[in-house]
PAMIVEX-407258 format. One record per residue: residue in one letter; z, y, x of N, C-alpha, C in turn. Coordinates in steps of 0.1 Angstrom, whole numbers, plus 5000, padded with zeros to 4 digits. Layout:
<atoms>
AZYXZYXZYX ...
</atoms>
This chain:
<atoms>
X500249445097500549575092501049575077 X500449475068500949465055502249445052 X503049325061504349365067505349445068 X504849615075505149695077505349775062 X504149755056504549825039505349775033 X505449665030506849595023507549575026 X507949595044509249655047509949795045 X508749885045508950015040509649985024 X508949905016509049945001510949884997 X511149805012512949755011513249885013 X512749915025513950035025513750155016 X512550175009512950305002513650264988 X513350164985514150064971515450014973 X516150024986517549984986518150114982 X519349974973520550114970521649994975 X522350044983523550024990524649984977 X525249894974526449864966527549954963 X528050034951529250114959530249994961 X531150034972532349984975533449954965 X533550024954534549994944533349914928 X534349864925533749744914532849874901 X533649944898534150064886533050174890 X532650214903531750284904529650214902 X530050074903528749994901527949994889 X526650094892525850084878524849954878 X525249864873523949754870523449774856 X523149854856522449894839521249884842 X520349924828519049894831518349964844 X518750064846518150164860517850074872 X518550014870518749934886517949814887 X518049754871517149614871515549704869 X515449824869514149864865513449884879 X514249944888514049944903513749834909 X514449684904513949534911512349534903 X511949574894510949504890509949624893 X509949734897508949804904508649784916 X509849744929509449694938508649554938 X509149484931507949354927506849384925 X506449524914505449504912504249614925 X504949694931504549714943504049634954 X504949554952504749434965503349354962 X503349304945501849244942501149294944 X501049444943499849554944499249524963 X500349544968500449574979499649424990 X500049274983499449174985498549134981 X497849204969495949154963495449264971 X495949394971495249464983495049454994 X496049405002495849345016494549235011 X494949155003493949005002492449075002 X492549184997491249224994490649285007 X491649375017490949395028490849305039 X491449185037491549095049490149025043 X489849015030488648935029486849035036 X487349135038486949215045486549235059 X487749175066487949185077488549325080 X489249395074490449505073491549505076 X492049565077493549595070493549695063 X494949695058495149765045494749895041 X495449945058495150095059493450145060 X492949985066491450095070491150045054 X490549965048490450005034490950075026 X491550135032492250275022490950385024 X491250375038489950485044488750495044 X488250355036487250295033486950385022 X487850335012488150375001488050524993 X489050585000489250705002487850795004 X487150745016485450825015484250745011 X484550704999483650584992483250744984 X483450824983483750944974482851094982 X481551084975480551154983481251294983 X482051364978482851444976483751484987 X484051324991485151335004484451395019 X485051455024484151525034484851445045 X486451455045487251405058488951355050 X489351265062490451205056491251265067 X492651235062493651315073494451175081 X494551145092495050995097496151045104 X496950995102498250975108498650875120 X498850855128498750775143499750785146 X500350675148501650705159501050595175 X500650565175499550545188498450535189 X497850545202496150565203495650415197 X496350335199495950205191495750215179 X496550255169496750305152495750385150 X495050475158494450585160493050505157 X492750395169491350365173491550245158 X492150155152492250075145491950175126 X492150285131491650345119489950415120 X489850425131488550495134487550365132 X487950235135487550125132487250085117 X487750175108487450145094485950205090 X485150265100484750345101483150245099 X483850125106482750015107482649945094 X483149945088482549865071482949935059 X481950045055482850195047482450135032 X480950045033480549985020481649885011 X481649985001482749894989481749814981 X481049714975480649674964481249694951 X480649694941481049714924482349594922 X482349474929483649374926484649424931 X484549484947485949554953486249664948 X485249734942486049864938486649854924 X486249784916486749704904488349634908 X488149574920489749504920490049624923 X489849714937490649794943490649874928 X490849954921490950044913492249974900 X492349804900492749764889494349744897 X493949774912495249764918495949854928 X495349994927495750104934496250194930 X496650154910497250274902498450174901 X499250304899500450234892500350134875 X501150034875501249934858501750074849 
</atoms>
């Protein structure tokens, strides 16, 4: 599934080349774009690292996460199969964060 996020982070960070030489901005805008998706992607891989050491995935430590928060009453899940469905209801099984994970998770769930 972690996969799936950093294939997402291609596609929402592609910019298509224009076709003519004269319309191409390689200014800083663009090199600032490569180095956000980089730094998304590292976020994106100490956090996977963090839920697989877990035995997670990304998304159920989110949801982990997310109602670590005596506050939080309910999360909202998005499913595009009963599989995705039941694999999130499964996060359901290890909600305990310790003071180390929530320390990493927090030093890597905000934006640099």
């Amino acid at each position: 599934m972690l996969g799936r996020h950093l294939a997402t982070l291609d596609i929402f960070y592609h910019h298509p080349q224009p076709r003519h030489a004269a319309d191409r901005d390689d200014g800083p805008a663009r090199h600032g774009c490569a180095r956000r998706k980089g730094a998304l992607r590292r976020h994106f891989r100490v956090l996977g690292d963090i839920a697989a050491t877990r035995g997670q995935t990304l998304a159920q430590l989110a949801l982990a996460w997310a109602l670590r928060d005596p506050r939080m009453t309910s999360v909202i899940v998005g499913a595009s199969s009963v599989a995705h469905l039941e694999s999130s209801v499964a996060a359901l099984d290890n909600l305990a964060l310790g003071e180390d994970e929530l320390t990493a998770i927090e030093k890597w769930a905000t934006e640099d």
